[in-house]
C-alpha positions as CSV (number, residue, x, y, z in Angstrom):
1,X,-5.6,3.0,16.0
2,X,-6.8,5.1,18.9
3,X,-10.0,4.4,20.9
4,X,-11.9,7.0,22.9
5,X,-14.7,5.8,25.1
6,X,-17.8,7.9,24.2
7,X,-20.2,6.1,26.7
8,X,-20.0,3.5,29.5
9,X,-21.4,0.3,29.2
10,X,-21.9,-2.5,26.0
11,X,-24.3,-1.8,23.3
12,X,-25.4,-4.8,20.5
13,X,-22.0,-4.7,18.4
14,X,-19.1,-4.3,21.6
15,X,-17.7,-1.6,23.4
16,X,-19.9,1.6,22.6
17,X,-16.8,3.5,21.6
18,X,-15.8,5.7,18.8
19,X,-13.0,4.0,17.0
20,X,-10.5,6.4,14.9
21,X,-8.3,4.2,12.3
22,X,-5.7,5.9,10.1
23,X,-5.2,4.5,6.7
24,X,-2.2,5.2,4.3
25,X,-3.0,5.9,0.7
26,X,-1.0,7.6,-2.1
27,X,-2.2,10.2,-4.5
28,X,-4.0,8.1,-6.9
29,X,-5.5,5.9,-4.0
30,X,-6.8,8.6,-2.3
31,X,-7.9,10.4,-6.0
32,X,-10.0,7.3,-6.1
33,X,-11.5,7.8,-2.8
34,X,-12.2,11.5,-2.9
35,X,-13.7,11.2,-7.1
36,X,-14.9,14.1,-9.3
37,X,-15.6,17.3,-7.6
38,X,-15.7,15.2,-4.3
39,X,-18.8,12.9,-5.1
40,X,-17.4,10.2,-3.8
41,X,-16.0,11.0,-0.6
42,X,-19.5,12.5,0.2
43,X,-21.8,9.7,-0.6
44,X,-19.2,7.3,1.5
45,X,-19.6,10.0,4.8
46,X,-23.1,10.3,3.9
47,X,-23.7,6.1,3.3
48,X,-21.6,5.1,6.3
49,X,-22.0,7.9,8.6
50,X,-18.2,7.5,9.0
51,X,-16.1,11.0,9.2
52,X,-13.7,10.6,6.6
53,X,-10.6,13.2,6.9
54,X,-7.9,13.3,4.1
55,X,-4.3,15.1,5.2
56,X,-3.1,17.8,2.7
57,X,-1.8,16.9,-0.8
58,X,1.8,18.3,0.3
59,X,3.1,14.9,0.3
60,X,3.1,11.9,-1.5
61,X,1.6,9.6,0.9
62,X,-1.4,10.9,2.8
63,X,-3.4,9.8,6.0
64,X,-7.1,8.9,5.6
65,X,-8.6,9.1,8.9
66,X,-11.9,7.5,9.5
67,X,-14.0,7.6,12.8
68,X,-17.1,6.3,13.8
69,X,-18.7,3.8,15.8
70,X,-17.1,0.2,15.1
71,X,-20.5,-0.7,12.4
72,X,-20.1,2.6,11.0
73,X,-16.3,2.4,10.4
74,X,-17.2,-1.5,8.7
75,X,-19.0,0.5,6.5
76,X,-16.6,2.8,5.5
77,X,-14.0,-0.3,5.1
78,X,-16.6,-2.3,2.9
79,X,-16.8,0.6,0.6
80,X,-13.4,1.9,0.4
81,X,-12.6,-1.6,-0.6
82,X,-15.4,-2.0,-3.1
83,X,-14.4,1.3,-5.1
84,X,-10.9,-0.5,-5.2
85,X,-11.8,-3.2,-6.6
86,X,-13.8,-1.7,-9.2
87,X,-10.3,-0.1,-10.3
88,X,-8.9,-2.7,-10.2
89,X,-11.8,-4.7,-12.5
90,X,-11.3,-1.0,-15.1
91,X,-7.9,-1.4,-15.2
92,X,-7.9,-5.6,-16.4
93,X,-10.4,-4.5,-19.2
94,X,-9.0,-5.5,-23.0
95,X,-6.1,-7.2,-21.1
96,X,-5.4,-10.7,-21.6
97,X,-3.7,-10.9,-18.0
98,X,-6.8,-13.6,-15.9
99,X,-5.2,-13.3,-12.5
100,X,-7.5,-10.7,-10.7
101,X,-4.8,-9.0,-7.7
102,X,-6.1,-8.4,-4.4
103,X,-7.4,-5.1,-3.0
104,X,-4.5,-4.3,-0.6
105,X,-4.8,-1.3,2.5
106,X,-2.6,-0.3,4.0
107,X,-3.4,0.8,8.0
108,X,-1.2,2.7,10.5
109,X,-1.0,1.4,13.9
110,X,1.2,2.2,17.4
111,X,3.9,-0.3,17.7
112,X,2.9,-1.1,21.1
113,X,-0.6,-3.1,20.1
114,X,0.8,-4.9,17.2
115,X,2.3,-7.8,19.3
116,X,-1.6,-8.3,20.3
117,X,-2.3,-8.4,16.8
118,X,0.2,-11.0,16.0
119,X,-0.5,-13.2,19.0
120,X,1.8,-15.5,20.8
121,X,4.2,-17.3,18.2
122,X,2.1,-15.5,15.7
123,X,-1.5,-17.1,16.7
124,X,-3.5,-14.4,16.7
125,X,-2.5,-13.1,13.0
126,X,-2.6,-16.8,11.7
127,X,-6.6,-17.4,13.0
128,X,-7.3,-14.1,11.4
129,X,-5.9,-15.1,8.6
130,X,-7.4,-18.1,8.4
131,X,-11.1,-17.2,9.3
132,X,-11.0,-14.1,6.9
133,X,-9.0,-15.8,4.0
134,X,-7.3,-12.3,4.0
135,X,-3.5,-11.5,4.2
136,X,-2.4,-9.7,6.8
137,X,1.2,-8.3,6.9
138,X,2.9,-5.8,10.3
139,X,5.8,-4.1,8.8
140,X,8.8,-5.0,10.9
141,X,10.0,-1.3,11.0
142,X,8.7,1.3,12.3
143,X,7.4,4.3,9.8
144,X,9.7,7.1,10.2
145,X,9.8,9.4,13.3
146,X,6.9,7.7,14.3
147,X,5.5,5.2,16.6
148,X,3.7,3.5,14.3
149,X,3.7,1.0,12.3
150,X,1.9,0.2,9.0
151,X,-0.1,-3.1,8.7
152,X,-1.1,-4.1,5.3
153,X,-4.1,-6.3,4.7
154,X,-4.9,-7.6,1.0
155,X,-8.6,-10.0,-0.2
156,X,-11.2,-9.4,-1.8
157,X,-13.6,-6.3,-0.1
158,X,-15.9,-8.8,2.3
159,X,-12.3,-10.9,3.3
160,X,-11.1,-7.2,4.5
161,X,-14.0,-5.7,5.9
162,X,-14.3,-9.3,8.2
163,X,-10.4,-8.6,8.8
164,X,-10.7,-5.2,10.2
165,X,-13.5,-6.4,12.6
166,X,-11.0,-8.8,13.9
167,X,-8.5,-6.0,14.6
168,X,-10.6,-3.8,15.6
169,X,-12.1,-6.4,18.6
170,X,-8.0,-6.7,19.3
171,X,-7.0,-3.2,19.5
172,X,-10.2,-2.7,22.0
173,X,-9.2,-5.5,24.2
174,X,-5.5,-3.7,24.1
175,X,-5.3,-0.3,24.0
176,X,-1.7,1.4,23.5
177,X,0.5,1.6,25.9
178,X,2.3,5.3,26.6
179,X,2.6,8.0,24.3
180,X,1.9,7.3,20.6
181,X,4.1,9.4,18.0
182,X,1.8,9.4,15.0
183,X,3.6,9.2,11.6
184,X,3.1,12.2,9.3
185,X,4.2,11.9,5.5
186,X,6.6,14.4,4.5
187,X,6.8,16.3,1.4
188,X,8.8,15.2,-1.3
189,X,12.1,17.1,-2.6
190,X,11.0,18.6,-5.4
191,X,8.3,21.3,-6.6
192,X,6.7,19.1,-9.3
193,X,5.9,15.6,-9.5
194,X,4.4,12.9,-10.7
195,X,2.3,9.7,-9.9
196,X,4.0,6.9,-11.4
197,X,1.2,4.9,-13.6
198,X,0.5,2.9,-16.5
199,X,-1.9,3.0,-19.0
200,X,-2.2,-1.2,-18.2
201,X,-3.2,-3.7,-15.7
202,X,-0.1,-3.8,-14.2
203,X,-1.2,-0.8,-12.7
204,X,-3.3,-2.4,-10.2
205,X,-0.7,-4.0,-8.8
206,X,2.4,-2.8,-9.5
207,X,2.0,0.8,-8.6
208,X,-0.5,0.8,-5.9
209,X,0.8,2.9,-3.2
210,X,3.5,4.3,-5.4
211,X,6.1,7.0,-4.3
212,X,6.5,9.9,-6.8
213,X,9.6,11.4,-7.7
214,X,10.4,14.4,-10.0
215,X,9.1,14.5,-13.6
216,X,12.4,15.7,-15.1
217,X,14.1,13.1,-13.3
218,X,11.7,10.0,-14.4
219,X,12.6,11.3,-18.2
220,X,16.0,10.8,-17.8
221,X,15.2,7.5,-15.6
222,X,13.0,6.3,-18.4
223,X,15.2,7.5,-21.4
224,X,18.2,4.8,-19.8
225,X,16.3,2.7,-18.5
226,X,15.2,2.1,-22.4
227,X,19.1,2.5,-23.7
228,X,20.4,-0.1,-21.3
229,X,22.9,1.9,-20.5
230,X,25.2,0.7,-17.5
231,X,25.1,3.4,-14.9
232,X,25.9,3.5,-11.0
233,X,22.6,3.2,-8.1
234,X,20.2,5.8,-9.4
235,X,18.5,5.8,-5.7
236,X,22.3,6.8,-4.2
237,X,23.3,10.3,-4.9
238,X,23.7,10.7,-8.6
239,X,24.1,14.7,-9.5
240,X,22.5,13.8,-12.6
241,X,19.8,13.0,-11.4
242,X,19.3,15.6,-8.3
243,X,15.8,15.0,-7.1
244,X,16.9,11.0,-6.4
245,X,19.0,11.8,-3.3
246,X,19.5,8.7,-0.4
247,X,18.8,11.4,2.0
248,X,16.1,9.9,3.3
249,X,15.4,7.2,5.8
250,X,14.7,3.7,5.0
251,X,11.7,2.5,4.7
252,X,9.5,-0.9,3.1
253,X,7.0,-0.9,0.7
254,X,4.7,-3.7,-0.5
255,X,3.4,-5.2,-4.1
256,X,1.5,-8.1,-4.6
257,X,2.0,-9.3,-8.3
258,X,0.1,-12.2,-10.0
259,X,1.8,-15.6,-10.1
260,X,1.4,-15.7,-13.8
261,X,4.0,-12.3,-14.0
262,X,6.4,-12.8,-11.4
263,X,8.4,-14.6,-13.8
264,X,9.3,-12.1,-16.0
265,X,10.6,-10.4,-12.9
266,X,12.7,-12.2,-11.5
267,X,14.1,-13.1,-15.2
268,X,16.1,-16.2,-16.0
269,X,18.0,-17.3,-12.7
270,X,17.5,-14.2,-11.3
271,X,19.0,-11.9,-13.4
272,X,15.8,-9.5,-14.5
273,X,15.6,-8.9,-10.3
274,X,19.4,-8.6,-9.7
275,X,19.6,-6.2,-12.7
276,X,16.1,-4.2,-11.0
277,X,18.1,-4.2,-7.7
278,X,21.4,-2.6,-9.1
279,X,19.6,0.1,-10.9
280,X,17.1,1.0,-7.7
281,X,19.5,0.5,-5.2
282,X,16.6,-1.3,-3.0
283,X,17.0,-4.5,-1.5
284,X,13.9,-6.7,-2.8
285,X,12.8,-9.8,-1.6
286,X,10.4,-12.2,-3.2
287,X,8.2,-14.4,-1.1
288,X,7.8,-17.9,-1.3
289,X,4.5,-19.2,-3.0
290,X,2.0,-19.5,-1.0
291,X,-0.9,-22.2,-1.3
292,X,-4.6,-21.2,-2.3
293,X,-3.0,-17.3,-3.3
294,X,-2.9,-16.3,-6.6
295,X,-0.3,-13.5,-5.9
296,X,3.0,-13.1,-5.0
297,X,4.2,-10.7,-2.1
298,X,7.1,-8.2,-3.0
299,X,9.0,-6.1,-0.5
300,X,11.3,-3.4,-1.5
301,X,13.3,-1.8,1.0
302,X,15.1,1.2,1.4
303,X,14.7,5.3,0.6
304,X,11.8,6.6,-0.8
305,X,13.8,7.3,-3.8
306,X,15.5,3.7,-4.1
307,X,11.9,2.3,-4.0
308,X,10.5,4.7,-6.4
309,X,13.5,3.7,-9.1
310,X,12.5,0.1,-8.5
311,X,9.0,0.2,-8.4
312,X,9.2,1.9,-11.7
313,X,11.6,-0.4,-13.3
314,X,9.3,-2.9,-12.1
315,X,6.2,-1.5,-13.7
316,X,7.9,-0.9,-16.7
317,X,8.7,-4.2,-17.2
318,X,5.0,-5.4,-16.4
319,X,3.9,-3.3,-19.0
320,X,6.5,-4.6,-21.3
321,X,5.1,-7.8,-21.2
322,X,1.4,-6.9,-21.0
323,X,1.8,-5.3,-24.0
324,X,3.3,-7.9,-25.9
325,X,0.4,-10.5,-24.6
326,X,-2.0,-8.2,-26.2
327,X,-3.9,-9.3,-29.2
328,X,-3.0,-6.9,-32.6
């Protein structure tokens, strides 16, 4: 987040300061936010008085940069959230799955003002948490060739748009210190891909923020992942499947799954999740359950192309068992 003082002095809401906060978003996120022909990026500039700047479509993860006054970029937070949740509430309809998962963004921030954000002995995070009822989650890594690192917050739309007023009054009272290296999303290998989705409710959860790899290659992924055939890593280099290469450094991404499902993933003692890991290649961790939360958090770590085998095998399985809870 980067601050630029317009004007001296304190107006009614703070600092009178233009705030600029970078969000990352993958292609359908950001389809969602930008809607038919545009409409919907408009009315959100237009409603909020927020500018609202979407990086190319080169890669599969984009930057959404919005800037404004602090009110105006609540306003852009409250509705970015709402219009996820609403795909979120589409995506549930004629599915017997109750648990509603969270609306979950994901910001970018320099490195240097997240220890502000987590507080001593992780204070600060905990009383935001607390007084928003929102989760809030800085990434231990820092995002490739970058500075930065991503901070994911996940509630309902109010629980984030409170959250963000907390960071925001943080990141004002500490600016960054030295040079930032923004993170930029490169392209991925490959001239045609794909968005990795499901006609289902698992959708909401299980792909949000997905990594797309090659459609040839997701074929091929898809036809053995459904033969159960034993094969090595798919996310290490495999020349038979060439747009999956470990080339790439290692990153983390998040899910947030309904307690209800996160059963079928991790299988009986484990062995559904062991069997996910050996396919992706990805290291994924599970977190404990956490009182009040209806979700379970799952990190996957590793190359974009690990995390892309396993958050596919993941979603396929979701699906799986969707399906079969379906009424005939």
């Amino acid at each position: 987040m980067n601050m630029n003082e317009k004007e001296g002095g304190v107006c009614e809401g703070g600092l009178n300061v233009t705030l600029t906060i970078r969000l990352l978003m993958h292609g359908k996120e950001v389809g969602s936010i930008i809607g038919k022909k545009g409409e919907t990026v408009k009315k959100m500039r237009e409603e909020s008085g927020a500018r609202i700047n979407i990086s190319d479509g080169s890669s599969p993860e984009r930057i959404v940069t919005i800037t404004g006054s602090s009110e105006v970029i609540f306003k852009a937070f409250a509705m970015i959230a709402e219009k996820f949740e609403e795909d979120i509430l589409a995506s549930m309809i004629n599915s017997t799955v109750m648990s509603r998962p969270p609306v979950t963004l994901r910001l970018v921030f320099p490195a240097s003002q997240c220890g502000s954000l987590i507080g001593k002995g992780g204070s600060k995070i905990k009383e935001i948490r607390e007084s928003t009822g929102a989760q809030v989650q800085v990434a231990g890594d820092l995002l490739p060739d970058s500075t930065e690192r991503a901070v994911t917050i996940s509630g309902t739309p109010h629980a984030i748009t409170q959250c963000v007023k907390h960071i925001c009054t943080v990141m004002l009272e500490s600016p960054p210190k030295g040079a930032t290296i923004p993170y930029r999303p490169k392209p991925t290998a490959g001239a045609s891909h794909t968005v990795l989705s499901q006609p289902h409710a698992a959708s909401a959860f299980a792909i949000q923020g997905q990594f797309a790899i090659p459609t040839q290659d997701l074929t091929k992924l898809h036809q053995l992942a459904m033969q159960h055939i034993p094969f090595t890593s798919l996310g290490q280099s495999n020349p038979t499947f060439p747009g999956l290469e470990a080339s790439f450094a290692t990153t983390s991404h998040e899910l947030s799954i309904p307690n209800d499902l996160i059963g079928c993933i991790i299988g009986r003692q484990g062995s559904k999740i062991n069997e996910i890991r050996q396919m992706s290649g990805a290291q994924i961790k599970i977190a404990g359950a956490t009182d009040g939360s209806a979700v379970r958090h799952v990190t996957i770590t590793g190359s974009p192309a690990n995390i892309s085998v396993a958050q596919y095998l993941i979603s396929a399985r979701l699906s799986s068992v969707i399906a079969s809870l379906r009424p005939l």
